[in-house]
C-alpha angles and dihedrals in degrees: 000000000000107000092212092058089057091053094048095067139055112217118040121198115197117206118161141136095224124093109255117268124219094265109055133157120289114246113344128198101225124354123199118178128159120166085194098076133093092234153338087258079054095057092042098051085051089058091044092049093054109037114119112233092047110247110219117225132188137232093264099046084038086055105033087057085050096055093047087057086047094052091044100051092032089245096325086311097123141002086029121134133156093294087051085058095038090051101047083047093060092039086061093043085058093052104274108171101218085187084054089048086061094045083056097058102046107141120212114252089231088058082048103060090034088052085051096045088057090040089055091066101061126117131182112247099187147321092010092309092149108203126187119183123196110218125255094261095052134080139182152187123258097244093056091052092050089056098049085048082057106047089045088060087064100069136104111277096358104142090178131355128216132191121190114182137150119255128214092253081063090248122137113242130199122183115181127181132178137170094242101283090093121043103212094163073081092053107054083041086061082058101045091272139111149191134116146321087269110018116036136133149162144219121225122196127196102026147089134252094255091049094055085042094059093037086059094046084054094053103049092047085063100050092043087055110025094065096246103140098127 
């Protein structure tokens, strides 16, 4: 988060689905945090939904909220239990577009071809640890990254996915996704990253993409054999 936004007001409410971190924000006004939603627009909706004096929304805040729980459970594929369903419930009785959410999140063809090219480059380094490696010469953004970790994850015989790749701000990044079977919130700890079971990544500075590559390989070959699957 911007620290200048933070200085600017006075009153700061947290609300995230991820575990808290080591630097968090100084005196809060109200945190709510729970790792086990699907999504921040999950946790909103909840608070929307029971607050006393009943708050109105319209179509496009209804449907904005329902395509932030969609992106963040790729469609109810993963991180959904029975409040994912409840929120996204309560989103459509207040007027959500599902045909609008898909309008939302068009992609452009060019982000497409360039996603495949980075997929194409993928191998499988052991025990469905699925591993795709930009060359020295490309870069790309971090959304773009997440999403190749993502469609990665989809293929036969792929436990956990993992996509290393240079930004344009020279930093290494490595995205890695699973369904459950692999935590590789462990294994970007074990590089200085963080995120969840299924969606977690990290950000390496002063290296090369060898280097990361090799770092990652390292790591899941610690947590494949160190007995650290929980």
């Amino acid at each position: 988060i911007e620290p200048r936004l933070v200085d600017a007001v006075d009153r700061v409410v947290v609300l995230d689905h991820h575990r808290r971190g080591e630097e968090f924000i100084q005196d809060p006004v109200l945190v709510y945090m729970e790792p086990y939603a699907s999504s921040t627009a999950e946790l909103v909706t909840e608070l929307l939904e029971y607050q006393p004096n009943k708050l109105s929304m319209d179509a496009l805040e209804s449907t904005a909220m329902l395509a932030g729980i969609i992106v963040d459970t790729k469609s109810f594929a993963i991180r959904t239990g029975s409040r994912t369903f409840d929120a996204a419930s309560f989103l459509k009785s207040h007027g959500a577009d599902t045909t609008m959410v898909q309008m939302l999140l068009k992609e452009d063809i060019d982000q497409y071809v360039r996603r495949s090219h980075l997929i194409e480059k993928a191998s499988i380094y052991r025990e469905g640890m699925a591993i795709a490696k930009a060359s020295k010469e490309e870069t790309y953004d971090q959304i773009l990254i997440a999403q190749a970790a993502d469609t990665l994850l989809t293929m036969n015989d792929v436990k956990g996915s993992f996509v290393i790749s240079k930004r344009d701000d020279e930093k290494i990044s490595i995205s890695a996704r699973s369904l459950g079977e692999v935590n590789v919130q462990i294994i970007m700890e074990a590089l200085n990253g963080g995120g969840h079971l299924t969606n977690a990544a990290t950000q390496l500075a002063d290296t090369t993409l060898e280097d990361a590559e090799e770092k990652l390989k390292e790591a899941i070959d610690d947590y494949l054999e160190g007995g650290t699957k929980e």
